[in-house]
C-alpha positions in Angstrom: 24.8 60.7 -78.3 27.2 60.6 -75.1 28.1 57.2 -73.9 29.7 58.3 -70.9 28.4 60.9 -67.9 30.9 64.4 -67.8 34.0 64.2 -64.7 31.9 67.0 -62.5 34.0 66.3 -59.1 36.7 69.3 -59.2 38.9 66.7 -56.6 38.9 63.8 -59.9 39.5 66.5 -62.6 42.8 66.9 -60.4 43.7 63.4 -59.7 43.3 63.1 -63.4 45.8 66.1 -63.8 47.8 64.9 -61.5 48.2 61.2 -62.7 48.7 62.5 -66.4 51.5 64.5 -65.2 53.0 61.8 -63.3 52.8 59.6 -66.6 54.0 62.1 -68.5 56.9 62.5 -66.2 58.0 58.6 -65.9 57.8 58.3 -69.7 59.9 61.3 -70.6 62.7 60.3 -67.7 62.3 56.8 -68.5 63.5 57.9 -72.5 65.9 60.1 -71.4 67.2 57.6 -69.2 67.9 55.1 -72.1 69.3 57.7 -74.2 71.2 60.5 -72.2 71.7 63.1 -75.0 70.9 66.8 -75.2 69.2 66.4 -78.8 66.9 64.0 -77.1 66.3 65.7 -74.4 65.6 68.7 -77.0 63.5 66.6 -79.5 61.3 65.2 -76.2 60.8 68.5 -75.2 59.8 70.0 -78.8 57.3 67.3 -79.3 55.3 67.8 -76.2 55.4 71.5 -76.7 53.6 70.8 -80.2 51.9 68.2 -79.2 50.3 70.4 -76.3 50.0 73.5 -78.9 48.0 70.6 -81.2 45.4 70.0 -78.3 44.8 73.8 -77.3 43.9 74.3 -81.0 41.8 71.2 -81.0 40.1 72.5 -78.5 40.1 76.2 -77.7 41.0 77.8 -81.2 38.2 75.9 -82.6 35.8 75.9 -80.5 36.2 79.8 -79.7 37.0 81.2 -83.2 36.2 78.8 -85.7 33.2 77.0 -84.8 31.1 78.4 -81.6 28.6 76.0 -81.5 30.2 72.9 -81.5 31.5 71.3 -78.3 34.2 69.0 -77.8 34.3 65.8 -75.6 38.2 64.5 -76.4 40.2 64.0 -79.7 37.8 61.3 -80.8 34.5 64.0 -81.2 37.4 66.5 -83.1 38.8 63.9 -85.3 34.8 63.1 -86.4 34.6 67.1 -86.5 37.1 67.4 -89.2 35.8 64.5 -90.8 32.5 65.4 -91.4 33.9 68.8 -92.7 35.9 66.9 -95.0 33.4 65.6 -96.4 31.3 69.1 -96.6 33.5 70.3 -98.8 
């Protein structure tokens, strides 16, 4: 059951992109800001490399080599996903 309609409009999908990235941006100055340190700076920009490796494989590894015929919405449809594998099993 989907509560909400798919983002269709290619202009939103980049507004999106675009407002992610400037959140993204603020956030990650903003901390190094209050903490100007190089292993900061180093831990920051391990965990958004992992974090981002975390979503492709949410979302591309599965969906391509694991499991074909389910689609995912978001992180709330994978985490139910795993879930109801869990209990499978």
């Amino acid at each position: 059951m989907k509560l909400t309609k798919d983002l269709t409009s290619p202009w939103w999908m980049y507004a999106k992109a675009v407002g992610f990235m400037i959140i993204g941006l603020s956030a990650s100055g903003l901390l190094i800001l209050e903490m100007p340190r190089w292993d900061v700076a180093i831990y920051l920009a391990i965990s958004i490399w992992a974090f981002a490796r975390a979503y492709y494989f949410a979302f591309y590894v599965v969906e391509h080599y694991i499991d074909p015929d389910f689609e995912f919405a978001g992180l709330i449809d994978f985490l139910r996903y795993v879930w109801s594998r869990q209990k499978k099993k």
